[in-house]
PyMOL commands that place a pseudoatom at each C-alpha (Angstrom):
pseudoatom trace, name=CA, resn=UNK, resi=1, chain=A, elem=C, hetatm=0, pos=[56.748, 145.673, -175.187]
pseudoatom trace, name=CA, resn=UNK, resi=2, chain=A, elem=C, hetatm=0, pos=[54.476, 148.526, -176.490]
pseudoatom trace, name=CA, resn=UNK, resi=3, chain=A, elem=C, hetatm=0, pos=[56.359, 151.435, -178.067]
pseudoatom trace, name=CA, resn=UNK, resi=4, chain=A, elem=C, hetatm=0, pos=[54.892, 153.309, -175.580]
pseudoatom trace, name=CA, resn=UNK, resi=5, chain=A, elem=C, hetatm=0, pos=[56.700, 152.056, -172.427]
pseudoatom trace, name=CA, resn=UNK, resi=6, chain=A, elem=C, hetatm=0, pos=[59.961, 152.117, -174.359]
pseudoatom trace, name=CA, resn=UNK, resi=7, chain=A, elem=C, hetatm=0, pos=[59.309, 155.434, -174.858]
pseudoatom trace, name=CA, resn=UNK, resi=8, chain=A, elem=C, hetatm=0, pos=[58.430, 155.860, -171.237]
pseudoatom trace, name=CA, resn=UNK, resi=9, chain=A, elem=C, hetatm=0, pos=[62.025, 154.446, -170.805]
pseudoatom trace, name=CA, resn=UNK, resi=10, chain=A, elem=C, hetatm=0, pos=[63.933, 156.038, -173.017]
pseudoatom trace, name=CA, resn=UNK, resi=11, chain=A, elem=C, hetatm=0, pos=[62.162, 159.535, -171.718]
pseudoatom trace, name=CA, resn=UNK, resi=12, chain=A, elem=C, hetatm=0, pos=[63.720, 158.833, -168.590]
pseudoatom trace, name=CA, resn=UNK, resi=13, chain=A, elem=C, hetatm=0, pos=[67.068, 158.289, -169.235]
pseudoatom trace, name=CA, resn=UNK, resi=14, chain=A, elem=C, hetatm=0, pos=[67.201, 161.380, -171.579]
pseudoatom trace, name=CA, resn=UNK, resi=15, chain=A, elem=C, hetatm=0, pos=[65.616, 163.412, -168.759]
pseudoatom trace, name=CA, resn=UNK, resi=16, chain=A, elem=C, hetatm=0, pos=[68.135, 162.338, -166.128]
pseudoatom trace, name=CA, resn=UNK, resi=17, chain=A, elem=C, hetatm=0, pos=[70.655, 162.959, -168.752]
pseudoatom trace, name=CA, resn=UNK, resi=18, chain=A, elem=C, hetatm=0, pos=[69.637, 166.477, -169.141]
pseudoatom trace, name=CA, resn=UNK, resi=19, chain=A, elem=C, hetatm=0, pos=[69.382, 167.251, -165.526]
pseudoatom trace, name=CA, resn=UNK, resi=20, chain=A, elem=C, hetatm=0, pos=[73.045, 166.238, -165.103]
pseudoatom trace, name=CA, resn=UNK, resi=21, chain=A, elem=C, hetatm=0, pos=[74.263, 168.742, -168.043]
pseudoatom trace, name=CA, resn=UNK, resi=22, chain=A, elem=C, hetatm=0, pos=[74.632, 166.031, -170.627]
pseudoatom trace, name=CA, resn=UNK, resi=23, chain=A, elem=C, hetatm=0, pos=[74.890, 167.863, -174.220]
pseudoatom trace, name=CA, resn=UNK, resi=24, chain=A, elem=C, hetatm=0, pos=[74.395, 164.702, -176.290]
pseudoatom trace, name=CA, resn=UNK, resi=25, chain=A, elem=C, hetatm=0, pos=[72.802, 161.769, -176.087]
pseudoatom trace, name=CA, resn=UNK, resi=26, chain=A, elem=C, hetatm=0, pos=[73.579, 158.274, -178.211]
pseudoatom trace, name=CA, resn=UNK, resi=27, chain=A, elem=C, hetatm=0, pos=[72.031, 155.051, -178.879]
pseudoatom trace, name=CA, resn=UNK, resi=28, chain=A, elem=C, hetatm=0, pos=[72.919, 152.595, -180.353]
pseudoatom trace, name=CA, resn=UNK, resi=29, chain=A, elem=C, hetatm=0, pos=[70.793, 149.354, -181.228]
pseudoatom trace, name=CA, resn=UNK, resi=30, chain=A, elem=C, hetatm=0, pos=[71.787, 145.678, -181.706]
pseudoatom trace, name=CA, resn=UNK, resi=31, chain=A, elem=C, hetatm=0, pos=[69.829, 142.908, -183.008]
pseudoatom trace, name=CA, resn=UNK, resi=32, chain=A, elem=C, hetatm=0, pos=[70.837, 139.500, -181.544]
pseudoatom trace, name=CA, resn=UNK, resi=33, chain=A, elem=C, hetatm=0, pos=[68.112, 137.469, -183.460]
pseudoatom trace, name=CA, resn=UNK, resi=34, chain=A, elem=C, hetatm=0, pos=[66.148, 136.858, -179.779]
pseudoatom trace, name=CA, resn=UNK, resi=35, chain=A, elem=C, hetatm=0, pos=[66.258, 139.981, -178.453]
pseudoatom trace, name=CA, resn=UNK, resi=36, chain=A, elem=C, hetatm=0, pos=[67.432, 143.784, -179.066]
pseudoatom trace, name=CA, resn=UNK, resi=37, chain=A, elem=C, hetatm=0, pos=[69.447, 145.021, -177.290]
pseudoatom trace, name=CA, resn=UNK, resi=38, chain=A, elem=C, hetatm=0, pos=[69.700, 149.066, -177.034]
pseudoatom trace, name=CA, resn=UNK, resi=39, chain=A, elem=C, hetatm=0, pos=[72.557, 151.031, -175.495]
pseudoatom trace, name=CA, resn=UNK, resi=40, chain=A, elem=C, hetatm=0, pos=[71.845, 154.451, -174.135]
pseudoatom trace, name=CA, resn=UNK, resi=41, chain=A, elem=C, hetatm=0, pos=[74.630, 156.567, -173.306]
pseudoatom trace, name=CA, resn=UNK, resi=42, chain=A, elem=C, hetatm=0, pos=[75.371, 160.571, -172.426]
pseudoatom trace, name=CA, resn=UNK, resi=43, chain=A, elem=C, hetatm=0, pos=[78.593, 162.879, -172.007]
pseudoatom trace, name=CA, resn=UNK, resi=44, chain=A, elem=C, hetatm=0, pos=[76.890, 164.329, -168.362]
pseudoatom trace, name=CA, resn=UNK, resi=45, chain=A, elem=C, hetatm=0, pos=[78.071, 164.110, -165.163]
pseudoatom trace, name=CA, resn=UNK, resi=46, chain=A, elem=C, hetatm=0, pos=[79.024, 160.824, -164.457]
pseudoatom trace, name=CA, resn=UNK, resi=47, chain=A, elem=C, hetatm=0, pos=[77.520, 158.435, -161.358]
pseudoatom trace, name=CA, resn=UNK, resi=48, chain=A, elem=C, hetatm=0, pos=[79.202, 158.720, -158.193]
pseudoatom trace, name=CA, resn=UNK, resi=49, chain=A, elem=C, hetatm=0, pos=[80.675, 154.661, -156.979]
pseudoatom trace, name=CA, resn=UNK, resi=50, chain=A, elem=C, hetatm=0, pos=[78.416, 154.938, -154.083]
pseudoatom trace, name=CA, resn=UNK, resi=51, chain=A, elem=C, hetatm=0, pos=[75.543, 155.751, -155.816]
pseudoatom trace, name=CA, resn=UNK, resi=52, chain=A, elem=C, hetatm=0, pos=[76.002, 152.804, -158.803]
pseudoatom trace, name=CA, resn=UNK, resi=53, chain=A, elem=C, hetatm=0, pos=[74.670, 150.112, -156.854]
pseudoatom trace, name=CA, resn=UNK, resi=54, chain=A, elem=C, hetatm=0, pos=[71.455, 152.206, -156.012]
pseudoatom trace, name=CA, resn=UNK, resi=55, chain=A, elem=C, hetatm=0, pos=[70.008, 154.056, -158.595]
pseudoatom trace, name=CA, resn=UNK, resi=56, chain=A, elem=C, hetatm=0, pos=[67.585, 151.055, -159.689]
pseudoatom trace, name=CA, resn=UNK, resi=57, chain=A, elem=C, hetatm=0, pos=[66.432, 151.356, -155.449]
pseudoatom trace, name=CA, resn=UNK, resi=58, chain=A, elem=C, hetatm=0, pos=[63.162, 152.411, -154.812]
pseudoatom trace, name=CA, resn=UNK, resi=59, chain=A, elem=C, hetatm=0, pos=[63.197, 156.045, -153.418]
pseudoatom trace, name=CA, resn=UNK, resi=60, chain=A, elem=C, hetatm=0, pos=[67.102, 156.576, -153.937]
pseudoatom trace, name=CA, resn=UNK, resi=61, chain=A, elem=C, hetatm=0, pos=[67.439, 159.926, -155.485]
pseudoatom trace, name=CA, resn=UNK, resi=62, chain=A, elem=C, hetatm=0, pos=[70.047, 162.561, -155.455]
pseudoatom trace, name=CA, resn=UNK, resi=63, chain=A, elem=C, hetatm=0, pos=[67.386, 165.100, -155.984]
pseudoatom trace, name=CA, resn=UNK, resi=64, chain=A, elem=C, hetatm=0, pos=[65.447, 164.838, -152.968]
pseudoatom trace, name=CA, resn=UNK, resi=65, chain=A, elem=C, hetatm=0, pos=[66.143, 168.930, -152.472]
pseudoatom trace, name=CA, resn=UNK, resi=66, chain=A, elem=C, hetatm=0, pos=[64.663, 169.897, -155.671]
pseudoatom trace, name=CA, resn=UNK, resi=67, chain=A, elem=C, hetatm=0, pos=[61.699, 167.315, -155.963]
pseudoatom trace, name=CA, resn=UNK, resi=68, chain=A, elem=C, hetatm=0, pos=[63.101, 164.201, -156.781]
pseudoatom trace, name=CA, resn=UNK, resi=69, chain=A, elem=C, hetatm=0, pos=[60.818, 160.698, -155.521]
pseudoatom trace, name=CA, resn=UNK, resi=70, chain=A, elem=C, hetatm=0, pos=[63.812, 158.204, -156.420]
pseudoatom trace, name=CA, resn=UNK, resi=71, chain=A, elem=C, hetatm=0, pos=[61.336, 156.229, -158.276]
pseudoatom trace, name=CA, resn=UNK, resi=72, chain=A, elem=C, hetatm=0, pos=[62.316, 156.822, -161.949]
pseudoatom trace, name=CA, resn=UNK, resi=73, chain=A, elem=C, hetatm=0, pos=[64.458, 154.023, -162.780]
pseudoatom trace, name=CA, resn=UNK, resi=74, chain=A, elem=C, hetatm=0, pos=[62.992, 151.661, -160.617]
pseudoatom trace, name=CA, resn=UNK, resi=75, chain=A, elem=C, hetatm=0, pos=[60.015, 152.146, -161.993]
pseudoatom trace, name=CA, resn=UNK, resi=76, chain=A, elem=C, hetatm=0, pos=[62.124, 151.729, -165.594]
pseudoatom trace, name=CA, resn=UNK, resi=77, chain=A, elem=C, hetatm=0, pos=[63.870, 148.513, -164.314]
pseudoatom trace, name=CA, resn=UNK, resi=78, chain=A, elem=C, hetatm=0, pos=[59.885, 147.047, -163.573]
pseudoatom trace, name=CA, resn=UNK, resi=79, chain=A, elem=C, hetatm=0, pos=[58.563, 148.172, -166.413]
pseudoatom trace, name=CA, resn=UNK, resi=80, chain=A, elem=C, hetatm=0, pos=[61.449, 146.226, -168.397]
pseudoatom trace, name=CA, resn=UNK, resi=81, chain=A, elem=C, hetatm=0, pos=[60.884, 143.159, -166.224]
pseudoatom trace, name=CA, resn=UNK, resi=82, chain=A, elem=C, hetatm=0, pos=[57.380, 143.139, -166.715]
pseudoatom trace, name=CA, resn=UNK, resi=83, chain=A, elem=C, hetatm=0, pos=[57.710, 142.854, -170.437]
pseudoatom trace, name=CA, resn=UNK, resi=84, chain=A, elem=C, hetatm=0, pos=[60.605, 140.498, -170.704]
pseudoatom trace, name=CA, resn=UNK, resi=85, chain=A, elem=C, hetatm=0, pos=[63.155, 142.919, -170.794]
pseudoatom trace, name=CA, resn=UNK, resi=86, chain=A, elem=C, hetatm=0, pos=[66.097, 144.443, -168.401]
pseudoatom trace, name=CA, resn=UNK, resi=87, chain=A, elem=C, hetatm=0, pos=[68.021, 147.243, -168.286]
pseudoatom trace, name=CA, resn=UNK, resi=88, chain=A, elem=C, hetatm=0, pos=[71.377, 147.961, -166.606]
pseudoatom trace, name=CA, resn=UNK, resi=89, chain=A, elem=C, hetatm=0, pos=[73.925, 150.213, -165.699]
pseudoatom trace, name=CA, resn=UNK, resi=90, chain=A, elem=C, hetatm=0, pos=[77.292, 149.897, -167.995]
pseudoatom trace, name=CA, resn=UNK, resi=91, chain=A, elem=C, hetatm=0, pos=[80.789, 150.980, -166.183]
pseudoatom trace, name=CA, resn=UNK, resi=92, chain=A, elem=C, hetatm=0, pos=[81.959, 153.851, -168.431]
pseudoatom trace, name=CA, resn=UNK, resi=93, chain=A, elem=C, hetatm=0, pos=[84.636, 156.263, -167.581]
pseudoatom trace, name=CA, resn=UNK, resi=94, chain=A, elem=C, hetatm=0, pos=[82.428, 159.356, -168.565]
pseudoatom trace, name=CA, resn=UNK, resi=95, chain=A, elem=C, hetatm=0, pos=[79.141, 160.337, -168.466]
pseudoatom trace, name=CA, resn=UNK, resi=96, chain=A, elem=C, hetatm=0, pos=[76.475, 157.323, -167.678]
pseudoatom trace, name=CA, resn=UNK, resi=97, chain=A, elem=C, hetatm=0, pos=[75.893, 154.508, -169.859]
pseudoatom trace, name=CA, resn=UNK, resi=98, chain=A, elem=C, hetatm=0, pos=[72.450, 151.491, -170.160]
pseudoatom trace, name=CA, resn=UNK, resi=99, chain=A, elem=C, hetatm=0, pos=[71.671, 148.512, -171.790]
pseudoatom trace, name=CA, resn=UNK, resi=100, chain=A, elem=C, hetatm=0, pos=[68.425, 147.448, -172.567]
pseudoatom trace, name=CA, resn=UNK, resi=101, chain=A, elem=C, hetatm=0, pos=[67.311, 144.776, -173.507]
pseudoatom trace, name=CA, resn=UNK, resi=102, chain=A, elem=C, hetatm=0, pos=[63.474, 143.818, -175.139]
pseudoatom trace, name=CA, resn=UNK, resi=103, chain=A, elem=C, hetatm=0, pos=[62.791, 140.320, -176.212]
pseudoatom trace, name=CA, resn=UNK, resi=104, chain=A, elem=C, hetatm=0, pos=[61.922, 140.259, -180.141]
pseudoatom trace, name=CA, resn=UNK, resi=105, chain=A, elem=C, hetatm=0, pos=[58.408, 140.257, -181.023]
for i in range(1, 105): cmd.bond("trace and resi %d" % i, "trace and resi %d" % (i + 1))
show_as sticks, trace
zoom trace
């Protein structure tokens, strides 16, 4: 995967972090000889239980009020497939949590 699209990625998830009042923002990276595997986590307002098994959904936004096309992380979640890679949600008590994974190169 180019650095680019993970950027593309990671720009995401730290944009959706801000717009739900997260103050900090972590990752942390593992290598598992075959693939890395990168967690992204914040401290902002957690995902509602109805809305975990969406978010990846085409057009599923929260935001539709203030602009919002719902296409974000699906777009993410394709852009991960496309290269090898995945990304999922993590259950976490607080906040919102991924992991992605990119196949080494």
């Amino acid at each position: 995967m180019s650095g680019e699209k993970a950027l593309m990625v990671l720009s995401h998830l730290a944009d959706n972090a801000i717009r739900h009042h997260a103050r900090t923002i972590r990752l942390e990276a593992h290598d598992e000889r075959t693939m890395l595997r990168l967690t992204v986590s914040n401290d902002g307002e957690p995902i509602s239980a109805p809305n975990r098994d969406r978010i990846f959904d085409a057009f599923f936004t929260t935001r539709r009020d203030s602009g919002g096309t719902g296409m974000g992380l699906a777009i993410a979640r394709a852009v991960m497939a496309s290269h090898g890679g995945s990304i999922r949600l993590l259950p976490t008590g607080d906040g919102a949590a991924f992991e992605l994974q990119f196949p080494a190169a």
